[in-house]
N, C-alpha and C positions, 0 to 999 in steps of 0.2 A: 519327322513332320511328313504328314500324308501328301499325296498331290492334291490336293483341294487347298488344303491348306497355305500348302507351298505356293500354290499361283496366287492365293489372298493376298498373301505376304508379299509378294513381289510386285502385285499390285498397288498394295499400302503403302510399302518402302516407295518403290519406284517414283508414286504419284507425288509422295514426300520430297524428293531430291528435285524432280523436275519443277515444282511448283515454287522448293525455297530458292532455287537458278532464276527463274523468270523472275520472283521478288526482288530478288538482288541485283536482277539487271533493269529491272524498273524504275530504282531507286539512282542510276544512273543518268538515264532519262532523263529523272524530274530534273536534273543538274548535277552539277560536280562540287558542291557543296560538302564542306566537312563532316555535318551532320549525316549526307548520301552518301558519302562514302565509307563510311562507317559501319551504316547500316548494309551495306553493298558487302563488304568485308565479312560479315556475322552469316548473313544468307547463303554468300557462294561458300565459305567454310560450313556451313552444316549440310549444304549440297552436296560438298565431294564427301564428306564423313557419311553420309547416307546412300550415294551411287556406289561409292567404293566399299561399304558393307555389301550390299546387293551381288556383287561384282566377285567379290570375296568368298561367300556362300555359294551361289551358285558356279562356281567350282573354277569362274574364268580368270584367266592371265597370272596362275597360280608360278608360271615359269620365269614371270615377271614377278613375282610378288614382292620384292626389294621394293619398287615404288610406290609399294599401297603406302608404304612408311610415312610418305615424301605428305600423306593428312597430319602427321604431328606437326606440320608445320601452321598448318589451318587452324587445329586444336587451339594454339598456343596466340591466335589470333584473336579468336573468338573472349575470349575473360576482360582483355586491355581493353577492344573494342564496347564491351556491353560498359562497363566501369567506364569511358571518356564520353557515350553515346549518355548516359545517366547523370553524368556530369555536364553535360553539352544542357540537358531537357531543364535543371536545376537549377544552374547559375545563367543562362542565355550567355555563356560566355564564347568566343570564338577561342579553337586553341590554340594553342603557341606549340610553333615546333618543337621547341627546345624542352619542353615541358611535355607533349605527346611518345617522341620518339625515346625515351625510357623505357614504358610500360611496352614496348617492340622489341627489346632487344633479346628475349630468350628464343624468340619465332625467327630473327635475324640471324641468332647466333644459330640453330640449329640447319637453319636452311643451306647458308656456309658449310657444314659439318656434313650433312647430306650429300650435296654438290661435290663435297673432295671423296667424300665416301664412294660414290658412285660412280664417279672419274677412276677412282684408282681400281676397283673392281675389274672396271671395263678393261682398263690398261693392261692389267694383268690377266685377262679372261676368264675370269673366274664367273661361277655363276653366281645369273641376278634372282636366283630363287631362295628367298630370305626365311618364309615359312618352314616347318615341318610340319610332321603330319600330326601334332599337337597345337597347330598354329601358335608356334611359340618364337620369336623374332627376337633379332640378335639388339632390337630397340627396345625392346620391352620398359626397360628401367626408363628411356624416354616418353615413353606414352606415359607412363604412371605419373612421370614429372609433371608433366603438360598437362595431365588430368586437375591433379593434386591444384595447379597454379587457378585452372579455370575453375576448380570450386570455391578458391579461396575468394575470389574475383564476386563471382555471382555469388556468393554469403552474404558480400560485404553488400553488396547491390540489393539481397535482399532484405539486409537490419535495415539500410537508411530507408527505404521503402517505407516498411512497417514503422518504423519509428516517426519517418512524416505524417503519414497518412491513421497514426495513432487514433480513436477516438473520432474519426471521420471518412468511417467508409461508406456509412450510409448516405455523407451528401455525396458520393463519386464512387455510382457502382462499377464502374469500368475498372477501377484501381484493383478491386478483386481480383479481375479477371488476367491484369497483369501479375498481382501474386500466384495466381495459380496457373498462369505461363512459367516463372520464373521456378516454380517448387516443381512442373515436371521437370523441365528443364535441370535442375539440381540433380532430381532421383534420377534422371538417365547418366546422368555424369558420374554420379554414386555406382551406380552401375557398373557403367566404362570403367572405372578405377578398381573395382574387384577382378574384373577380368584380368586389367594390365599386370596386379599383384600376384595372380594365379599360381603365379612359380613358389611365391613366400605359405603354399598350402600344396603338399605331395599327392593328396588323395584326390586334389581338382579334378572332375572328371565332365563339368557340363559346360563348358566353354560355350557350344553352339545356340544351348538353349538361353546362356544369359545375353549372347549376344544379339539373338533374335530380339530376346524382350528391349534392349539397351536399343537397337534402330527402331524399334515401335514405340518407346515413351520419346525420343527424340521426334520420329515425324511426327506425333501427337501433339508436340509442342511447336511445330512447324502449321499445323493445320488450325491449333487452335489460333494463334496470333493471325492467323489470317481471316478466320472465322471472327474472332473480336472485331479486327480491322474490317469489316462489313458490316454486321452487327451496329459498332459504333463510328460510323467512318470518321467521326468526328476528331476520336478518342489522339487520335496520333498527331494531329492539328492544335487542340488543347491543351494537352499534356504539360507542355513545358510552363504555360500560363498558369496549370493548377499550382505546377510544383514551388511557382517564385509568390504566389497569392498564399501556398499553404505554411511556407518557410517564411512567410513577411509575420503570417498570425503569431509564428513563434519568437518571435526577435523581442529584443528588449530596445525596438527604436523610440519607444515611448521615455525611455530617461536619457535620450542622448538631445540636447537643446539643437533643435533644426539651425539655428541663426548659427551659431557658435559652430556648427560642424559647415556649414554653406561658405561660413570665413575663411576656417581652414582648407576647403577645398578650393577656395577661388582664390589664396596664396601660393597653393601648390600648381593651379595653372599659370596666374600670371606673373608672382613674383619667381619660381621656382621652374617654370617651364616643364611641367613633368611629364608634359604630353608628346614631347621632343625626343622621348626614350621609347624606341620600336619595339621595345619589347614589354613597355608598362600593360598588366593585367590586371583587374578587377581586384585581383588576391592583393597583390602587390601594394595597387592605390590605397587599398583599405587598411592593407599593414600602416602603410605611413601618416595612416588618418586612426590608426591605434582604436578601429572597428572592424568585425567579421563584415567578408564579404558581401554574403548575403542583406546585410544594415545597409551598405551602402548602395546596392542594387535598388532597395523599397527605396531609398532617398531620392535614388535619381528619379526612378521612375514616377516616385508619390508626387513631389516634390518641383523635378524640375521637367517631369514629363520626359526623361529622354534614358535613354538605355547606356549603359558603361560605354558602347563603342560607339554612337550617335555624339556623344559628350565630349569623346577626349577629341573622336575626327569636326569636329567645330572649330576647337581652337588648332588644331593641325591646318582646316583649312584656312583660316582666320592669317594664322603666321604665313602659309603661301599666297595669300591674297597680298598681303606686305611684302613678301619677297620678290615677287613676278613684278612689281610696279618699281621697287627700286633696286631689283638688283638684276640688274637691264642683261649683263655679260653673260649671269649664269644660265645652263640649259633648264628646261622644263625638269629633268630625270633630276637632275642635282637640288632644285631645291623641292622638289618630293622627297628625298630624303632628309634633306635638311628640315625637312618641316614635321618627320616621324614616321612618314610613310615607307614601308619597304617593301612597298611594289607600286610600277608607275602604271600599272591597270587600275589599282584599286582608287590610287589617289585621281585619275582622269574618271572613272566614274563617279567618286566620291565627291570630285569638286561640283563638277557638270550637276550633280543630284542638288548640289545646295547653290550653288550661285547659278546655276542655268544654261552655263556655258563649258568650254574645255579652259584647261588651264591656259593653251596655247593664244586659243581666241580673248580670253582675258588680257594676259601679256600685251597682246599686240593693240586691243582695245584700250589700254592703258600707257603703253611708251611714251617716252616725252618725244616732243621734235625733233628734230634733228637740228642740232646747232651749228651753223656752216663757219669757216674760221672770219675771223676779222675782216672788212674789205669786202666779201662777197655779198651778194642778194639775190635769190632766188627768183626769178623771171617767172612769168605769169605759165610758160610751156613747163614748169616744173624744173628745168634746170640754172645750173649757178652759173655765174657770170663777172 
């Protein structure tokens, strides 16, 4: 690569990495929300995968190069995140930890893996220079893993796509534009994974040049989502509204009897209390109502106007409204749980959003008197006598 060249490129990378960091740290900003921090996750992971190419190439911290390794662990971020973010846009579901931190655990386990690796290194002084002069890494077989997982990841992200938006792209031209983020996004990855294989082929001899190409279709997929994201500013605001409008067309709620399914839902709140279970999800509710998720979403929303977590947090707050009035001894914290909630943040704004007040000011608005024993009577100065 000439110098002309070489400075474009460092300019393009470069502009790429710092651009997807400040995205990423935007999305912080807007709040700490699951959906931002997801998206937070996917930006700074394609940041250091693109600073630390740049980094790489141009010839720095090669004495360190043991730590470029330490992006497999971003890699292996990036597939869970685009897959629960895609999920997140499709069902308006909030996630459950217990259900989230699965699709984490090869990026957890390897970070562990890492961390003793490089502890032990050190311990023993050996060098932290993991390259040769084939840029060939004693992780190899990891990158290719991490590769291999993040394709699998964004495949699948990209059938259900197409398979939603089957037959209607022409009413949602922005949906394009996310397929054709998501197919660069694939061929740079396609890419990455020839490289990481490079040892399974003797004659390899162009490492430099695919790897040049593999950070150029990645920032191109960095510049394009931001380019869309102007273009349509709308598009990321929408999105989640098209995907539960596009997935209602496809359902078969048309043979399920609204009355008959509204029965069995309003026995699984009040005779069954389902909403009592901190962990009840959209999935979950609708197993028990022996319909896909999505059926039951159009329900609420067509139906009763309210969203899966609007619904169950009613009758949540419904039972703590009963409990604060007659169950005088217990704490605020105890009967937020008692009542479903498993954080007394979410339940003191959730109450306060529907009834107006804090749970606290309720309680105290609602105590009975004070019943003084036998014999006494309260004097006009407030005290007994």
């Amino acid at each position: 690569m000439n110098q002309f060249l070489g400075y474009i490129f460092n300019q393009f990378v470069g502009f790429g990495g710092v651009l997807s960091l400040i995205f990423g740290l935007i999305q912080i900003l807007k709040g700490r929300s699951t959906k931002n921090l997801i998206v937070f996750m996917i930006f700074i992971s394609m940041s250091f995968f693109l600073i630390k190419g740049l980094v790489l190439l141009n010839g720095l911290g090669l004495s360190y190069s043991h730590f470029f390794s330490s992006e497999i662990f971003f890699i292996l971020l990036i597939g869970p995140s685009l897959f629960i973010y895609f999920n997140l846009l499709l069902l308006d579901e909030k996630v459950n930890l217990t259900r989230l931190l699965p699709h984490y655990v090869p990026a957890v386990l390897f970070l562990f893996y890492f961390g003793f690796d490089t502890l032990f290194l050190i311990s023993e002084g050996k060098p932290l220079t993991d390259l040769n002069e084939k840029f060939e890494s004693r992780y190899d077989f990891a990158y290719g893993l991490s590769t291999v997982i993040t394709i699998v990841y964004m495949s699948v992200i990209l059938i259900k796509f197409l398979q939603l938006f089957k037959g209607s792209f022409s009413d949602y031209p922005w949906s394009k534009h996310i397929i054709g983020i998501l197919s660069i996004g694939i061929s740079g990855v396609l890419i990455n994974l020839w490289i990481d294989f490079r040892f399974l082929f003797p004659e390899f001899s162009f490492f430099l040049q695919l790897y040049v190409l593999d950070l150029c279709m990645l920032t191109l997929t960095v510049l394009y989502a931001f380019v869309i994201s102007q273009i349509y500013p709308i598009t990321f605001n929408i999105i989640s509204e098209t995907f539960r409008k596009m997935s209602y067309q496809k359902t078969t709620l048309q043979n399920i009897d609204p009355n008959d399914l509204g029965e069995r839902l309003e026995n699984l709140m009040k005779r069954d209390k389902i909403y009592l279970e901190t962990g009840i999800t959209l999935n979950l509710l609708a197993q028990k109502l022996e319909i896909k998720s999505h059926q039951l979403s159009e329900f609420l929303n067509k139906n009763l106007n309210k969203s899966f977590f609007t619904y169950i947090n009613h009758f949540r707050i419904e039972e703590a409204k009963t409990r604060l009035i007659h169950e005088t001894e217990s704490s605020v914290i105890k009967i937020a749980y008692d009542s479903g909630f498993n954080s007394l943040s979410v339940f003191n704004t959730t109450f306060k959003k529907e009834v107006g007040i804090t749970p606290s000011q309720f309680k105290k608005k609602h105590s009975k008197k004070t019943i003084l024993p036998f014999g006494f009577k309260a004097s006009r100065n407030g005290k007994s006598r």
